[in-house]
PDB file as gemmi writes it, atoms N, CA and C in Angstrom:
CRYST1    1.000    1.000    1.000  90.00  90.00  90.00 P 1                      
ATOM      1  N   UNK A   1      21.909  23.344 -41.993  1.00  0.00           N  
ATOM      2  CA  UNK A   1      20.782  22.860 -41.228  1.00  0.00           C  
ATOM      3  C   UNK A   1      19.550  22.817 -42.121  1.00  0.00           C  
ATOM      4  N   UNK A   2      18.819  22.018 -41.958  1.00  0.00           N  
ATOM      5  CA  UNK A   2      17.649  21.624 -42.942  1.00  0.00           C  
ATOM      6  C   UNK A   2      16.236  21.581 -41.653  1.00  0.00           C  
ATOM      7  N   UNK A   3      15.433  22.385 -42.068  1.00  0.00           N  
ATOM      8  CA  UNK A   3      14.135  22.334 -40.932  1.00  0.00           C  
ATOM      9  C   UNK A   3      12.719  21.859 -41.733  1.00  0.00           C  
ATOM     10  N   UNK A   4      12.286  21.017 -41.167  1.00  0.00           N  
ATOM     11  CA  UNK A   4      10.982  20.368 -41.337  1.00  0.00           C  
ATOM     12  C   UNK A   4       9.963  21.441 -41.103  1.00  0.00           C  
ATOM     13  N   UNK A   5       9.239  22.213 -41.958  1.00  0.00           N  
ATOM     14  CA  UNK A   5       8.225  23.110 -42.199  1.00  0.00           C  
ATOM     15  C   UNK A   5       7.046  22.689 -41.460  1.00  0.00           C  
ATOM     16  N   UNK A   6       6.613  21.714 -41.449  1.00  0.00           N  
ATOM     17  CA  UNK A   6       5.660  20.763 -40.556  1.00  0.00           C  
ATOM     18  C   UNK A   6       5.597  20.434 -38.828  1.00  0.00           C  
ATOM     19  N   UNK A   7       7.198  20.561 -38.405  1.00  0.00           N  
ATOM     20  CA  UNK A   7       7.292  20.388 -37.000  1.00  0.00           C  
ATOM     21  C   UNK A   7       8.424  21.259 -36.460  1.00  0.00           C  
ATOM     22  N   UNK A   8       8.686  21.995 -36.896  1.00  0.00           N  
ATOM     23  CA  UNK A   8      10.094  23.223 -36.245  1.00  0.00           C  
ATOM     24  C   UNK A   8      11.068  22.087 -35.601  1.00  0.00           C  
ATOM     25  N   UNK A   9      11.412  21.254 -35.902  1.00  0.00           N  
ATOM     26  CA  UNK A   9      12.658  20.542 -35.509  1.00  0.00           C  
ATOM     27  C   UNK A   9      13.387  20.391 -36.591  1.00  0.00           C  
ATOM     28  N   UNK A  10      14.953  20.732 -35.958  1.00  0.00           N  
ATOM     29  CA  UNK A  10      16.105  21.155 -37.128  1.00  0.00           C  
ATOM     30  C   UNK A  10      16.517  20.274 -36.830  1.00  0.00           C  
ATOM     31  N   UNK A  11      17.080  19.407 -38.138  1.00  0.00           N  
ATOM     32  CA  UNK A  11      18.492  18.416 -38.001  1.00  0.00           C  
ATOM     33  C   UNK A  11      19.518  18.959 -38.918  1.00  0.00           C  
ATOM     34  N   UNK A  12      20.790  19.020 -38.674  1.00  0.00           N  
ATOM     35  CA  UNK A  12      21.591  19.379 -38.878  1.00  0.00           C  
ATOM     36  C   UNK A  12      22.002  18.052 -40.023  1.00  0.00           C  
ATOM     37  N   UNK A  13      22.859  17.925 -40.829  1.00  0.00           N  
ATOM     38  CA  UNK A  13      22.948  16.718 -42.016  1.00  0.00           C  
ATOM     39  C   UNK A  13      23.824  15.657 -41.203  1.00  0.00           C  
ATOM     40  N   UNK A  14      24.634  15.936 -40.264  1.00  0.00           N  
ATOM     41  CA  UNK A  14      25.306  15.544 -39.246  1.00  0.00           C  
ATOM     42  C   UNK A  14      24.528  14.425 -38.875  1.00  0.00           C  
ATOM     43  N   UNK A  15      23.397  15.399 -37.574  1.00  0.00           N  
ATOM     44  CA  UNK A  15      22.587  14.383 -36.952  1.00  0.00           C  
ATOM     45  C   UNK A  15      21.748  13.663 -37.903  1.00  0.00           C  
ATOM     46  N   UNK A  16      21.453  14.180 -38.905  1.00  0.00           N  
ATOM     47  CA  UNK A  16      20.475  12.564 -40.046  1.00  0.00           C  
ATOM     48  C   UNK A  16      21.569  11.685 -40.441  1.00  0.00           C  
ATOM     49  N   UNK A  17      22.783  11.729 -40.617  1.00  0.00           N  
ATOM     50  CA  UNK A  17      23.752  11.057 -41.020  1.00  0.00           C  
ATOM     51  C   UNK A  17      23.643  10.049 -39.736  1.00  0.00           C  
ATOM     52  N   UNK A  18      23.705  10.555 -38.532  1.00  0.00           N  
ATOM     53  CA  UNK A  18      23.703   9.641 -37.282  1.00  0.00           C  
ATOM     54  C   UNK A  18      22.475   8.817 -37.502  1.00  0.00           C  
ATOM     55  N   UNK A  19      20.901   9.320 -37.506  1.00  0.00           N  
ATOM     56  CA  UNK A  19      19.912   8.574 -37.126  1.00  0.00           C  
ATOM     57  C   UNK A  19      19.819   7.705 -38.139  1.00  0.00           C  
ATOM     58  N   UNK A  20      20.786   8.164 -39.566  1.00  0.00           N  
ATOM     59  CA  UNK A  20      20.290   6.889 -40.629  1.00  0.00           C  
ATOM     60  C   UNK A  20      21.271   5.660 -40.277  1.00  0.00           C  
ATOM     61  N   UNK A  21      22.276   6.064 -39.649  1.00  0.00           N  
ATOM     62  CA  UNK A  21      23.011   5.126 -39.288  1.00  0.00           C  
ATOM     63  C   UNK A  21      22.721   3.822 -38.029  1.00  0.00           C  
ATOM     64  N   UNK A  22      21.935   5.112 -36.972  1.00  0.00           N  
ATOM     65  CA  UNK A  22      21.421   3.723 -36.021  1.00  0.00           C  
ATOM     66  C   UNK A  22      20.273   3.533 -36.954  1.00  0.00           C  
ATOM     67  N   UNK A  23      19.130   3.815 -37.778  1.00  0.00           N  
ATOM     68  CA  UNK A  23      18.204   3.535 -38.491  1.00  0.00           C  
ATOM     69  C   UNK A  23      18.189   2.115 -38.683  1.00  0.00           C  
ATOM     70  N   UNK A  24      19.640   1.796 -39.940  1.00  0.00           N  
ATOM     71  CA  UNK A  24      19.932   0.419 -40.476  1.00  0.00           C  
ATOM     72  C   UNK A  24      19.809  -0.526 -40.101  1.00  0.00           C  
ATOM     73  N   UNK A  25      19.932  -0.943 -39.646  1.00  0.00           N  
ATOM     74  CA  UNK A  25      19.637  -2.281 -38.690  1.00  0.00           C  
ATOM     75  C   UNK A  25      18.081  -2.725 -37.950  1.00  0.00           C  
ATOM     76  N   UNK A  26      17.500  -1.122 -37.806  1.00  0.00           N  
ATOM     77  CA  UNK A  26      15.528  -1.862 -37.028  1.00  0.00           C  
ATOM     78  C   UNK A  26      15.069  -1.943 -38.595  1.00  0.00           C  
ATOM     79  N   UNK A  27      13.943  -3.126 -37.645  1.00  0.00           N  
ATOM     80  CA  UNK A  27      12.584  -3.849 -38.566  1.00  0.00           C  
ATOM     81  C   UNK A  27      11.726  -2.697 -38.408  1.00  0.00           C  
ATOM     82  N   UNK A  28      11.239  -2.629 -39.519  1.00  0.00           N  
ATOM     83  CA  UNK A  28       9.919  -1.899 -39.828  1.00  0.00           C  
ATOM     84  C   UNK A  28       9.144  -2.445 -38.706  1.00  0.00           C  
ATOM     85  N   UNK A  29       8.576  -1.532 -38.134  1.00  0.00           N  
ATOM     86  CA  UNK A  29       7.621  -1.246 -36.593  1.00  0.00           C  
ATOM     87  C   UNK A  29       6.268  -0.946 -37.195  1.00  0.00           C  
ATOM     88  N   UNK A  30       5.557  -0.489 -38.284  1.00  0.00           N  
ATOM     89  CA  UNK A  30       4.627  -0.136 -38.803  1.00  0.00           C  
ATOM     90  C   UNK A  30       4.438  -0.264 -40.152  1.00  0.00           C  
ATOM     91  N   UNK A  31       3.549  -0.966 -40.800  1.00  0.00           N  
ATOM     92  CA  UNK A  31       3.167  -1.526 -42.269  1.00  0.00           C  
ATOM     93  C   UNK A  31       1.726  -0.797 -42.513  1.00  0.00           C  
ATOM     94  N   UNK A  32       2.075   0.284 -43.384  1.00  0.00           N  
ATOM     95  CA  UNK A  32       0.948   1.186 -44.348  1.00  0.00           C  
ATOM     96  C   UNK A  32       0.420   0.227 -45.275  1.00  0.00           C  
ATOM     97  N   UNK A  33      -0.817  -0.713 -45.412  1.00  0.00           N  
ATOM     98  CA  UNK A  33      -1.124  -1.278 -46.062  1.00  0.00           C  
ATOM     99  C   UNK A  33      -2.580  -0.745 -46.881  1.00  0.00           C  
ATOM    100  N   UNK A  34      -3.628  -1.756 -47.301  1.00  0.00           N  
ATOM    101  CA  UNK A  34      -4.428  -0.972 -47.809  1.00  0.00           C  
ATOM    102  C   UNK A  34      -5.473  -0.322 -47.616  1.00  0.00           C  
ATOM    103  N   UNK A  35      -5.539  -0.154 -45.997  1.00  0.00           N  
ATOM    104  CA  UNK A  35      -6.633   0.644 -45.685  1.00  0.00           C  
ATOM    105  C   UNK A  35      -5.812   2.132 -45.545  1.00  0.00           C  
ATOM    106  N   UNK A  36      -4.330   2.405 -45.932  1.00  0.00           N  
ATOM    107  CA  UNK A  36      -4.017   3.600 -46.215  1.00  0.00           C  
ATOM    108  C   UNK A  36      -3.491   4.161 -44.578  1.00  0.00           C  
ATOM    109  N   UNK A  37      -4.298   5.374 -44.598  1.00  0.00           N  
ATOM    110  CA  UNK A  37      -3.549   6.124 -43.372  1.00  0.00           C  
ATOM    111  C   UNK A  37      -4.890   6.637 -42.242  1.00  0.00           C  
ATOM    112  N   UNK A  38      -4.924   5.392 -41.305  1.00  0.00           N  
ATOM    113  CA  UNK A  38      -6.202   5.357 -40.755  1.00  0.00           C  
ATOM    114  C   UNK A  38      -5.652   5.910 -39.486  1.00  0.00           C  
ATOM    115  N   UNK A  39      -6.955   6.162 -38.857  1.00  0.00           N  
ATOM    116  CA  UNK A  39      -6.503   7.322 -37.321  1.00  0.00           C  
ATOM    117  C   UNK A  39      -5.611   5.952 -36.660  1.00  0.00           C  
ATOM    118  N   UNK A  40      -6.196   4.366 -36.627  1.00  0.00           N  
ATOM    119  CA  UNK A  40      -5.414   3.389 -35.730  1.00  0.00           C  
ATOM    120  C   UNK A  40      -3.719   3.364 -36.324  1.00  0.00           C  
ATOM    121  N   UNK A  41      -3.257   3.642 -37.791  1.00  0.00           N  
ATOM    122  CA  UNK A  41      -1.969   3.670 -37.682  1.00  0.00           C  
ATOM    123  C   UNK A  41      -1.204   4.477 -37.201  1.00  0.00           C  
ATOM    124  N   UNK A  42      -2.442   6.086 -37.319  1.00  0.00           N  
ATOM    125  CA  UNK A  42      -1.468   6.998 -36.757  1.00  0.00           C  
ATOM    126  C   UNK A  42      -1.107   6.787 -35.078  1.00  0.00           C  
ATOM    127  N   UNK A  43      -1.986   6.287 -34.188  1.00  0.00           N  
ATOM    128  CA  UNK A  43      -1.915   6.488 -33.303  1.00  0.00           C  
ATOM    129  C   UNK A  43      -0.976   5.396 -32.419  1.00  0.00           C  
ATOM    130  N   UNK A  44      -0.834   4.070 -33.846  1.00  0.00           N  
ATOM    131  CA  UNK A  44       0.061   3.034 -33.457  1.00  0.00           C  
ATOM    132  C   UNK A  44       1.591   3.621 -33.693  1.00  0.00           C  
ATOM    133  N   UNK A  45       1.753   4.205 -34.561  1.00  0.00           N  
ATOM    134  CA  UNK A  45       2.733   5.342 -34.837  1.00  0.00           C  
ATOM    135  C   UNK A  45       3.743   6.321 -33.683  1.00  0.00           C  
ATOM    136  N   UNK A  46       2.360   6.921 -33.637  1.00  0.00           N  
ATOM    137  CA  UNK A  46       2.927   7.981 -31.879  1.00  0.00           C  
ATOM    138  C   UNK A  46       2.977   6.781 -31.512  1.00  0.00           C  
ATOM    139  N   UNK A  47       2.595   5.897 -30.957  1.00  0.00           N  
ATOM    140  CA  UNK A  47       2.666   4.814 -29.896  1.00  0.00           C  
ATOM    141  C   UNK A  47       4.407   4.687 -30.133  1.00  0.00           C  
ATOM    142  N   UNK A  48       4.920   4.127 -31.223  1.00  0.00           N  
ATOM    143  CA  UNK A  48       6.447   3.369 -31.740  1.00  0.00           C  
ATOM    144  C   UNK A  48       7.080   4.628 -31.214  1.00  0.00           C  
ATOM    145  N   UNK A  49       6.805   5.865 -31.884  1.00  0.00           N  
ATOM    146  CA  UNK A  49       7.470   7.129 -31.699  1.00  0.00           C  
ATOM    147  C   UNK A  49       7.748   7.244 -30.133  1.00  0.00           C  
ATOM    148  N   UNK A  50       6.570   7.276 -29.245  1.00  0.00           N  
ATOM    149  CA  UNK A  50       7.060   7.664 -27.894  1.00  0.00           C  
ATOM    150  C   UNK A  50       7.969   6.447 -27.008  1.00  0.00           C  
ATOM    151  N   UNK A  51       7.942   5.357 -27.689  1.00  0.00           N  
ATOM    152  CA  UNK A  51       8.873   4.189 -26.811  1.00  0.00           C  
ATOM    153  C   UNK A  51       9.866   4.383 -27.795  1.00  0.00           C  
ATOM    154  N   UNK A  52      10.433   4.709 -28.837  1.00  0.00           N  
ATOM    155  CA  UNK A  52      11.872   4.303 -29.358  1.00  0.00           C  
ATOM    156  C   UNK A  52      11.907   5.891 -30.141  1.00  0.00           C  
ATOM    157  N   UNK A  53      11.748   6.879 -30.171  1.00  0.00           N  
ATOM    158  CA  UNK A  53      12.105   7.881 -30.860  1.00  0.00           C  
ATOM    159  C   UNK A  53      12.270   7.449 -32.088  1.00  0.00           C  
ATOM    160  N   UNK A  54      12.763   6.528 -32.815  1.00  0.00           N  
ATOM    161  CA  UNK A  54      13.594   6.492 -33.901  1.00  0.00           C  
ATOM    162  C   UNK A  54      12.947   5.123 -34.982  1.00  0.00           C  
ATOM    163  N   UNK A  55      11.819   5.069 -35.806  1.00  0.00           N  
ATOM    164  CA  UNK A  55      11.363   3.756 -35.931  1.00  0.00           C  
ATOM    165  C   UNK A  55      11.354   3.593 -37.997  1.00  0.00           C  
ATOM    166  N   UNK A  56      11.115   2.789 -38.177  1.00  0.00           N  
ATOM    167  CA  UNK A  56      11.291   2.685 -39.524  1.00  0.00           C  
ATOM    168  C   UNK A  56       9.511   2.353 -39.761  1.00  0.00           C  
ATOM    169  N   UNK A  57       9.007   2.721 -41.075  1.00  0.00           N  
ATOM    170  CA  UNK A  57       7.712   2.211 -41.253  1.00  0.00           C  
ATOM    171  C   UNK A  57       7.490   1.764 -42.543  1.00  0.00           C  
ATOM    172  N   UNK A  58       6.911   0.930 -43.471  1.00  0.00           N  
ATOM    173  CA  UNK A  58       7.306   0.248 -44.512  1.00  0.00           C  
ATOM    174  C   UNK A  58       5.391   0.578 -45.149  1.00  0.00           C  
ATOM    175  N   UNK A  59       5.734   1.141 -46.035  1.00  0.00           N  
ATOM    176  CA  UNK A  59       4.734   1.433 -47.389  1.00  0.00           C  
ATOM    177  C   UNK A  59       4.556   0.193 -48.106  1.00  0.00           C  
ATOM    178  N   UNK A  60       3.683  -0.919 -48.064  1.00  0.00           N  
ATOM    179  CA  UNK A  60       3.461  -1.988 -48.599  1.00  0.00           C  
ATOM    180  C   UNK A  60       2.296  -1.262 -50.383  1.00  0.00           C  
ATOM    181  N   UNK A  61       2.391  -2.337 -50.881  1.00  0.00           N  
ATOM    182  CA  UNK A  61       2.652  -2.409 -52.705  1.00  0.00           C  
ATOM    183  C   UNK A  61       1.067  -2.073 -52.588  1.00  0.00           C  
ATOM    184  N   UNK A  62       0.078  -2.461 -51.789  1.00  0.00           N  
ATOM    185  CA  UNK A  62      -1.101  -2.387 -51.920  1.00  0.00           C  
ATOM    186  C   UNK A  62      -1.722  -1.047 -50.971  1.00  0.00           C  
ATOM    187  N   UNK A  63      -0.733  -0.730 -50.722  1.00  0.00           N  
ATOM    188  CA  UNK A  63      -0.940   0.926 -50.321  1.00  0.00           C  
ATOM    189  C   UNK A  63      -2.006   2.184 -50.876  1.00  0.00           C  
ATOM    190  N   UNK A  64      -2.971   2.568 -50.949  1.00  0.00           N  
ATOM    191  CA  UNK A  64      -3.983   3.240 -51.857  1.00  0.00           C  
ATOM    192  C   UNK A  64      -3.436   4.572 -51.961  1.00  0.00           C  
ATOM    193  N   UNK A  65      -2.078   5.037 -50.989  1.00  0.00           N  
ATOM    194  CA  UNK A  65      -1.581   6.467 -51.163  1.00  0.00           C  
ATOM    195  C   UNK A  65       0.158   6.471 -51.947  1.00  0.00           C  
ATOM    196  N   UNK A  66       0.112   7.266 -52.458  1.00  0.00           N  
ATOM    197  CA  UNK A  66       1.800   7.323 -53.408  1.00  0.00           C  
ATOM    198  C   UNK A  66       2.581   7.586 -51.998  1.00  0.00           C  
ATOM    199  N   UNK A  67       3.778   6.762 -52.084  1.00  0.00           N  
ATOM    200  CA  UNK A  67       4.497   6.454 -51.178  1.00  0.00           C  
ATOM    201  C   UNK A  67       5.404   7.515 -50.461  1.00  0.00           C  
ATOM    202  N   UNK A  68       5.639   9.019 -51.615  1.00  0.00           N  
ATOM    203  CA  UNK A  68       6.525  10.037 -51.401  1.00  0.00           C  
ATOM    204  C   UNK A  68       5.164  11.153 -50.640  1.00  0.00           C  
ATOM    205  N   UNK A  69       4.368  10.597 -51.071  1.00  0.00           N  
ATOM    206  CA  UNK A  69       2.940  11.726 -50.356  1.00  0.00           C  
ATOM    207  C   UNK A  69       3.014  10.946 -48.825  1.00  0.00           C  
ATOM    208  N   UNK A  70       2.818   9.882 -48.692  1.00  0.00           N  
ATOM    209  CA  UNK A  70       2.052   8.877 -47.508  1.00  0.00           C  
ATOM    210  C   UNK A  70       3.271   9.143 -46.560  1.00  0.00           C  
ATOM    211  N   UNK A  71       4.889   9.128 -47.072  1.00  0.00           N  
ATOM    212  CA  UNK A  71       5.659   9.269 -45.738  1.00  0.00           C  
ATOM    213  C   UNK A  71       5.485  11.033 -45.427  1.00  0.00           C  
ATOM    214  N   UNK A  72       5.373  11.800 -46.130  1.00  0.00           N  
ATOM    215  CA  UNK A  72       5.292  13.464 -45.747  1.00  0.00           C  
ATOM    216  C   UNK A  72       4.296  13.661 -44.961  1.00  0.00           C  
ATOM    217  N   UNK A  73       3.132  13.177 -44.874  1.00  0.00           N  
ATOM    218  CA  UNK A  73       1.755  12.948 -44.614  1.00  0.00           C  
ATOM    219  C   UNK A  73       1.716  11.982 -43.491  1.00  0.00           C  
ATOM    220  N   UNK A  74       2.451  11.121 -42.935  1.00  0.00           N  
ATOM    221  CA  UNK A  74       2.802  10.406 -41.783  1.00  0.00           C  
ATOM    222  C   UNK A  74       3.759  11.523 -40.517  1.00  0.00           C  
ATOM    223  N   UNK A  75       4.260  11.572 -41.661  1.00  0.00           N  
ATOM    224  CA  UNK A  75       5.641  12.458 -40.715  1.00  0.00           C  
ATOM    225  C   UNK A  75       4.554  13.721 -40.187  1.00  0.00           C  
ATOM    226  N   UNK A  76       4.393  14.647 -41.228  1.00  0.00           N  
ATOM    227  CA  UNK A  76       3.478  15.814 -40.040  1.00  0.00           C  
ATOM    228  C   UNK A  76       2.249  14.950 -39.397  1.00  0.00           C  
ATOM    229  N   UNK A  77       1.507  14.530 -39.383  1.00  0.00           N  
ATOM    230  CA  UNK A  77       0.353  13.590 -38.793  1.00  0.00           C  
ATOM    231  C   UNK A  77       0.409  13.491 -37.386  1.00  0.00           C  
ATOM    232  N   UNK A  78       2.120  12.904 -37.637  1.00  0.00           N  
ATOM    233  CA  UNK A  78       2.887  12.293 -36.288  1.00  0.00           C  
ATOM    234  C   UNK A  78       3.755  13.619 -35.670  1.00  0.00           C  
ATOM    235  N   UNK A  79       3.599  14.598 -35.744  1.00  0.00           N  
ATOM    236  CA  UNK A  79       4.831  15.606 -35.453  1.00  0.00           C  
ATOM    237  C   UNK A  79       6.253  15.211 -35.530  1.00  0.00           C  
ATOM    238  N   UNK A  80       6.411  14.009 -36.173  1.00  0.00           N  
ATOM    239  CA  UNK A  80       7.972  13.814 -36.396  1.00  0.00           C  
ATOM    240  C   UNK A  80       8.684  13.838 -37.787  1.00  0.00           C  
ATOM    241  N   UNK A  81       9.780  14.008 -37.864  1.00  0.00           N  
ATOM    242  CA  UNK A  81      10.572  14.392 -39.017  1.00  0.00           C  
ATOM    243  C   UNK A  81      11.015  13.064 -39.371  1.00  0.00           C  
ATOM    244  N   UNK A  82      10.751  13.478 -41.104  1.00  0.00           N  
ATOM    245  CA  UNK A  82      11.155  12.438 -42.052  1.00  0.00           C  
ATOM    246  C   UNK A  82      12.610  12.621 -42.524  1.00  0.00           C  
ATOM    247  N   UNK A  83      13.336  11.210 -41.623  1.00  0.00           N  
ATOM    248  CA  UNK A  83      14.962  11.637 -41.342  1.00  0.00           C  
ATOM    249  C   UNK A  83      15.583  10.714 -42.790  1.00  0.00           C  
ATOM    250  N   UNK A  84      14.649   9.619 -43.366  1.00  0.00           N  
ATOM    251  CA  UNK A  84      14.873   9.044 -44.771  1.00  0.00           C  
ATOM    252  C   UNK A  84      13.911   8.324 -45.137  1.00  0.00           C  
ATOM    253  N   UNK A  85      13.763   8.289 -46.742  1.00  0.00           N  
ATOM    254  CA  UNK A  85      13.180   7.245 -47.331  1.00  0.00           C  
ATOM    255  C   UNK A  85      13.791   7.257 -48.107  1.00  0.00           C  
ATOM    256  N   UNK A  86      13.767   6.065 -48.487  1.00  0.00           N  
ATOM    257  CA  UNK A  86      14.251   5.086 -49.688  1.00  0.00           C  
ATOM    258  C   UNK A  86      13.354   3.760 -49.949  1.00  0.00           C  
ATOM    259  N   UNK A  87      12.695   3.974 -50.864  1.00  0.00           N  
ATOM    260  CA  UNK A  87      11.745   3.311 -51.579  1.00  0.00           C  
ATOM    261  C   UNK A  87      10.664   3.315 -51.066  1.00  0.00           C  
ATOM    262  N   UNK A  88       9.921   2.113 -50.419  1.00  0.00           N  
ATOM    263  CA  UNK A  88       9.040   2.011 -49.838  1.00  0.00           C  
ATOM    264  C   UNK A  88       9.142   2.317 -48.157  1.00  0.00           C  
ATOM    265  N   UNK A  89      10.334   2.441 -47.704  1.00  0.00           N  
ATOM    266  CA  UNK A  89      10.572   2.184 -46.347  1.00  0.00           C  
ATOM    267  C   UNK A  89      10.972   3.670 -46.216  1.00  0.00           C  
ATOM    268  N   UNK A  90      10.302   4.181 -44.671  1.00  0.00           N  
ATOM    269  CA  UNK A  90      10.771   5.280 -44.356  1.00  0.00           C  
ATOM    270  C   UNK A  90      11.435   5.478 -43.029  1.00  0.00           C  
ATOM    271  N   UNK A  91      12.226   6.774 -42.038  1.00  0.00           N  
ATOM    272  CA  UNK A  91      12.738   6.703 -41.415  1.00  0.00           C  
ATOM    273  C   UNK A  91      12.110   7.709 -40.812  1.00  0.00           C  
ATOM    274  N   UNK A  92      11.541   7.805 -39.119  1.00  0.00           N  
ATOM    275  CA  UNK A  92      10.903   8.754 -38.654  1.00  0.00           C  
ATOM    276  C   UNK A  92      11.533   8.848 -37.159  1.00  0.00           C  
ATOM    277  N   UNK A  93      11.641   9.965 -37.002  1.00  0.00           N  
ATOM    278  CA  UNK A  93      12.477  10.532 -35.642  1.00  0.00           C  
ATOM    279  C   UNK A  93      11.770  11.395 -34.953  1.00  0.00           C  
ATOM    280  N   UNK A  94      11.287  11.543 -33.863  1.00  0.00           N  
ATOM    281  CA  UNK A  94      10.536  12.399 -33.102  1.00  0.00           C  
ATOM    282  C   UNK A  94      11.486  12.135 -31.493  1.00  0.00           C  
ATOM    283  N   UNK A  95      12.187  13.066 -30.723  1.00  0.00           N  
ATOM    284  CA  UNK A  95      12.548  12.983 -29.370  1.00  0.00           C  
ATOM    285  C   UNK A  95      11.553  12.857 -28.310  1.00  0.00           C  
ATOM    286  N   UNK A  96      11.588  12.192 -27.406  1.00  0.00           N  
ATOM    287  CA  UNK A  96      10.639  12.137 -26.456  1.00  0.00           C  
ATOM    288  C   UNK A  96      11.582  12.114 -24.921  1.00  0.00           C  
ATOM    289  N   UNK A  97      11.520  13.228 -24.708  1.00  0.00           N  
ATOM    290  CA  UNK A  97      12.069  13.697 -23.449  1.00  0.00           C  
ATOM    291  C   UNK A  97      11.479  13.094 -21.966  1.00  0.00           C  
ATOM    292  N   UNK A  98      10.595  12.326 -22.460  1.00  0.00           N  
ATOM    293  CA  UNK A  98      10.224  11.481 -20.994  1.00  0.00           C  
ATOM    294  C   UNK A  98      10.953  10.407 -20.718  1.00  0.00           C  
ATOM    295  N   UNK A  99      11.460   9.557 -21.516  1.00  0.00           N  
ATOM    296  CA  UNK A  99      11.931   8.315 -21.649  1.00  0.00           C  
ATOM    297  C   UNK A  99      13.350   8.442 -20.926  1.00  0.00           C  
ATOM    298  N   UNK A 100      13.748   7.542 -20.631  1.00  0.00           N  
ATOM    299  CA  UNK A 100      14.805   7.355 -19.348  1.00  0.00           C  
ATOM    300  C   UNK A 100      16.336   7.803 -20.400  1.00  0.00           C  
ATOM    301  N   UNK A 101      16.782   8.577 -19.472  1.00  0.00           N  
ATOM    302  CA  UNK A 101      18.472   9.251 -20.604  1.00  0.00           C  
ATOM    303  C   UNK A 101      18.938   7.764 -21.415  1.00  0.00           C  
ATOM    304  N   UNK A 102      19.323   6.830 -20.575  1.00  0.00           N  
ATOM    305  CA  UNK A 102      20.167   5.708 -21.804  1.00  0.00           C  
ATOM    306  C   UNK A 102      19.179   5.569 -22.660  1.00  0.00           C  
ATOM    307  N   UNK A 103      17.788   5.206 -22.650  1.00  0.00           N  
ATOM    308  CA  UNK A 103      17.166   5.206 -23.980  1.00  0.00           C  
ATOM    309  C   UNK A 103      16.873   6.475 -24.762  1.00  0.00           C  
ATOM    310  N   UNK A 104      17.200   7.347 -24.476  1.00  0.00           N  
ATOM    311  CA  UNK A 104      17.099   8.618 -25.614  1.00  0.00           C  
ATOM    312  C   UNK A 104      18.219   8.606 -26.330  1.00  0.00           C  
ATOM    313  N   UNK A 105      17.702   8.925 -28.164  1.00  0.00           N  
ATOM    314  CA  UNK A 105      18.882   8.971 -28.629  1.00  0.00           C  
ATOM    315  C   UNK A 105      19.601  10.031 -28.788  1.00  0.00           C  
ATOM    316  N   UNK A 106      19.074  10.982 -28.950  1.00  0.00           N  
ATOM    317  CA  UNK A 106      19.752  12.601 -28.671  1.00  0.00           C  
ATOM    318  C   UNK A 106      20.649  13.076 -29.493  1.00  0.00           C  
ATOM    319  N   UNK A 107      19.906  13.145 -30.915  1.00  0.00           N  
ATOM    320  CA  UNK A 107      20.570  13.343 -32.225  1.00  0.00           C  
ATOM    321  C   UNK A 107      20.627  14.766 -32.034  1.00  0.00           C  
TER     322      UNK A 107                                                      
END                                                                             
């Protein structure tokens, strides 16, 4: 089990193996561009987070923050765990227990 120091939620390598798997397939929901990491992305952020738990967000080239800082720094921001990155694109998972059972993914 691997725990995010930032938000006390444990994923097991199991369940990231799962969320990178439904991951593959969504479009980046959020583009870090060059005004960086402004209160409106974070809050467009929680916004993606509380309708889909599970969203991808894409670090564009003109980004003013290093890309391995900006997703660590998104992820606690947002209370959700950084389930992958690979390159510019990251993978962020936060559960939201309000949302109707078939749409929860329940890694």
């Amino acid at each position: 089990m691997t725990t995010d120091p930032e938000t006390s939620l444990t994923l097991s390598n199991t369940q990231k193996k799962t969320l990178r798997s439904l991951g593959h397939h969504l479009n980046p929901v959020i583009l870090i561009g060059r005004e960086g990491l402004t209160q409106s992305l974070i809050a467009s952020t929680l916004a993606a987070l509380k309708a889909h738990e599970l969203i991808k967000v894409k670090i564009g080239k003109n980004a003013p923050v290093e890309r391995n800082e900006a997703a660590m720094e998104l992820a606690r921001l947002t209370t959700s765990t950084l389930v992958q990155q690979i390159g510019r694109v990251v993978l962020l998972y936060r559960p939201n227990p309000d949302l109707p059972i078939e749409k929860q993914i329940g890694a």
